[in-house]
C-alpha positions as CSV (number, residue, x, y, z in Angstrom):
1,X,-40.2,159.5,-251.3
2,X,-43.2,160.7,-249.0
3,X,-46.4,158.7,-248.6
4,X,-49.6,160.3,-250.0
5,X,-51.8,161.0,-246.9
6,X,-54.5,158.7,-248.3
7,X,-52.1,155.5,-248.2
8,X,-51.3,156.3,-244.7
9,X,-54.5,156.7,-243.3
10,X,-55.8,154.0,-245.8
11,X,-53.2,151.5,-244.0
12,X,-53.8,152.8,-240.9
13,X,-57.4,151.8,-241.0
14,X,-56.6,148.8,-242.3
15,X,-54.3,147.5,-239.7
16,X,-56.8,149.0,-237.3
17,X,-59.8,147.0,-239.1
18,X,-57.6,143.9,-239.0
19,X,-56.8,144.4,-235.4
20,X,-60.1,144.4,-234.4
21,X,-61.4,141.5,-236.7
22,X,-58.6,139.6,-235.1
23,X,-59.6,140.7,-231.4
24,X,-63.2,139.7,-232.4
25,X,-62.2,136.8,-233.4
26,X,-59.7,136.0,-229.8
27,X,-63.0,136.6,-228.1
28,X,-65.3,134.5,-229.8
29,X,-63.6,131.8,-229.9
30,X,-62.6,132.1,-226.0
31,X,-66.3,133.0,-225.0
32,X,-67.1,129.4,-227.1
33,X,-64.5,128.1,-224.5
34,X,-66.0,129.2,-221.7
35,X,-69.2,128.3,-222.7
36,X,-68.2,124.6,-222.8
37,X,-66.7,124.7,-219.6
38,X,-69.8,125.8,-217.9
39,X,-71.4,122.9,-220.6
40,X,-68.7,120.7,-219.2
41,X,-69.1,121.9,-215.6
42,X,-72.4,121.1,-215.2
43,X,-72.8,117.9,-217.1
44,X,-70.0,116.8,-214.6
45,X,-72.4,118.6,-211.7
46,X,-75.2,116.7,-212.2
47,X,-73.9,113.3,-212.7
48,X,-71.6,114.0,-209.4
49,X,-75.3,114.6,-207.6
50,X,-77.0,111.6,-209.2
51,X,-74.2,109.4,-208.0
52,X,-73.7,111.0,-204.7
53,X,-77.9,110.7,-204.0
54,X,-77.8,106.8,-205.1
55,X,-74.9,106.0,-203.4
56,X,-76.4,107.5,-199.8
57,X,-80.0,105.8,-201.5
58,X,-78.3,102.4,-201.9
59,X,-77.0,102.6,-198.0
60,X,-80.4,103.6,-196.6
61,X,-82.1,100.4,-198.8
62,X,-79.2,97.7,-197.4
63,X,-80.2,100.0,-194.1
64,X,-83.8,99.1,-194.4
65,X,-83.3,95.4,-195.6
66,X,-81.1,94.8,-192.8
67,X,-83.6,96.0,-190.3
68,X,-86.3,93.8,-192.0
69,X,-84.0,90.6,-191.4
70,X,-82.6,91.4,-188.4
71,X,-85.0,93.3,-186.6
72,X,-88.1,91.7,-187.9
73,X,-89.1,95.3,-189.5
74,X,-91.6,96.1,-192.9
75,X,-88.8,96.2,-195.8
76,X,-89.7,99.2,-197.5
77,X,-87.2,99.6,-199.9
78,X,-88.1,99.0,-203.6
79,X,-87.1,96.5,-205.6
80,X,-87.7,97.7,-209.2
81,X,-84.4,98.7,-210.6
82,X,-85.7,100.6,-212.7
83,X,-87.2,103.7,-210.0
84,X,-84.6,104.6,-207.9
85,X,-82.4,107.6,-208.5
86,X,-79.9,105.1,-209.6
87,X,-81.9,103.3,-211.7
88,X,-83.3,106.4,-213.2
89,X,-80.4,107.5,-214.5
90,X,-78.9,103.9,-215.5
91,X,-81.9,103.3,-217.7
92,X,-82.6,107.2,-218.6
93,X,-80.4,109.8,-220.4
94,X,-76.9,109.5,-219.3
95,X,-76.5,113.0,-218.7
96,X,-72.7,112.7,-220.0
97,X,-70.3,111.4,-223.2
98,X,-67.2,110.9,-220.8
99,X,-66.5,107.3,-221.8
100,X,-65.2,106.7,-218.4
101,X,-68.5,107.1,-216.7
102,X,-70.3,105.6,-219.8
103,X,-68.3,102.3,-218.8
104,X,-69.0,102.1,-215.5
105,X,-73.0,103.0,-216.2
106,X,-72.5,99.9,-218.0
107,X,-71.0,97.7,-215.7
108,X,-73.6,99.1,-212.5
109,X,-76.4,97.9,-214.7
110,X,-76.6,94.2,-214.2
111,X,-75.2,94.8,-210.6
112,X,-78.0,97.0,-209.6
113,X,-80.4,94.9,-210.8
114,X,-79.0,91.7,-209.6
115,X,-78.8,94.0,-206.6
116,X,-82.4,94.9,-206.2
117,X,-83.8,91.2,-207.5
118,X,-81.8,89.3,-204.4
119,X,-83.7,91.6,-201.8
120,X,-86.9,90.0,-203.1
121,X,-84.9,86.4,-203.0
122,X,-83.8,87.1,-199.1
123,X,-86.8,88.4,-198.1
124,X,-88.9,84.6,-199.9
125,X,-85.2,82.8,-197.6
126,X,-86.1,85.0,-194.5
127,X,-89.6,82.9,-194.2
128,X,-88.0,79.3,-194.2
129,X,-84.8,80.0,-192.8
130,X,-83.8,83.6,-190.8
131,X,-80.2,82.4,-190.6
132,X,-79.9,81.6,-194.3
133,X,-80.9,85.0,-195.4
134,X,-79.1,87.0,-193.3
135,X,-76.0,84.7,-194.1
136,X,-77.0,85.8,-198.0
137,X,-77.4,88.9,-196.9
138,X,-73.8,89.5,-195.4
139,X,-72.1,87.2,-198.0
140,X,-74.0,88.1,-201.1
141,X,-76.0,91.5,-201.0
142,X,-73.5,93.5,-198.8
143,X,-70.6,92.2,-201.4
144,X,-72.8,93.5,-204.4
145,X,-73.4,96.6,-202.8
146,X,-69.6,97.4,-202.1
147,X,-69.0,96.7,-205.7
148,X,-72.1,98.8,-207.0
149,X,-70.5,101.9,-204.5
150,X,-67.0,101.4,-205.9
151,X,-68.3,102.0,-209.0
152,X,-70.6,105.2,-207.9
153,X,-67.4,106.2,-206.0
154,X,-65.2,105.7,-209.6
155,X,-68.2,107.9,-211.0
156,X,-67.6,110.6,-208.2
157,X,-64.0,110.7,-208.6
158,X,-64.5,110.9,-212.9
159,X,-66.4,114.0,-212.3
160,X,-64.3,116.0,-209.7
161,X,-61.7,115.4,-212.3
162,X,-64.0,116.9,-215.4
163,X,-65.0,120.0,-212.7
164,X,-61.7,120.4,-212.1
165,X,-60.8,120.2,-216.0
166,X,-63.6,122.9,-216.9
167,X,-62.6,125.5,-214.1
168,X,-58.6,125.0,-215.4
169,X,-59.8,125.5,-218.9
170,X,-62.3,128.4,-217.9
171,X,-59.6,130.3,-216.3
172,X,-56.9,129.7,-218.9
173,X,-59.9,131.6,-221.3
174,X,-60.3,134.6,-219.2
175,X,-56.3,134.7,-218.5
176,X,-56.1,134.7,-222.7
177,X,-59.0,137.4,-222.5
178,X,-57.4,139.5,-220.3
179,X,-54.4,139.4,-222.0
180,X,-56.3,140.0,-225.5
């Protein structure tokens, strides 16, 4: 019983056709991988700077309203919780879907504003009473501000873990790849 030449090389080509349909197909769908984990990657980037930026913004403005009761200096820093770098993300596109950091954008929004409206409140205490304000200041503000930077810090951590995610997954695509 001998094979014609034509079903041989016709199965031939076929298993060759459906080897590379199949190859195609490894690589697709492992360049789509990648492809989110770069997505992912910088999603996670970019909300890691935002929240690294307001969290050294938010120290420099308890900085500058410290100086302004304690010192006697100009307070500078705003009080619009909407135009900070914080604020602009808070109130702007999230930049993200991770529920996680979705939550805690949540939560900072009342805190920051509460946040930035008790500057204006110290600053209207500083004129009658010094002691009062700074008093609100230490009790009040500095309290809110730990809380707000827990958060940021929460935000931080959240993102290292979705960069770390995205390079594990990136690799585990090329290793597959490579193997392909």
């Amino acid at each position: 019983m001998r094979k014609s030449i034509k079903k041989m090389v016709g199965i031939r080509v076929a298993v060759a056709l459906l080897a590379v349909l199949l190859f195609s197909v490894m690589m697709t769908i492992n360049i789509m991988s990648i492809q989110h984990s770069e997505e992912m990657n910088t999603e996670a980037a970019q909300v890691l700077d935002r929240a690294q930026r307001a969290e050294a913004a938010h120290y420099k403005w308890s900085a500058n309203l410290s100086n302004a009761l304690y010192a006697g200096t100009e307070f500078t820093g705003s009080t619009d919780p909407t135009t900070c770098v914080l604020g602009q993300w808070l109130y702007g596109e999230a930049g993200t879907d991770n529920a996680t950091i979705l939550q805690l954008r949540n939560e900072m929004k009342p805190l920051h504003k509460e946040l930035d409206q008790s500057a204006v409140q110290t600053l209207e205490m500083y004129k009658q009473s010094p002691s009062a304000a700074q008093s609100y200041y230490q009790n009040t503000i500095q309290k809110n501000l730990t809380t707000l930077v827990g958060k940021l810090d929460t935000v931080v951590e959240e993102s290292r873990i979705i960069t770390t995610e995205s390079a594990a997954n990136m690799k585990r695509a090329i290793a597959i790849m490579h193997a392909t």
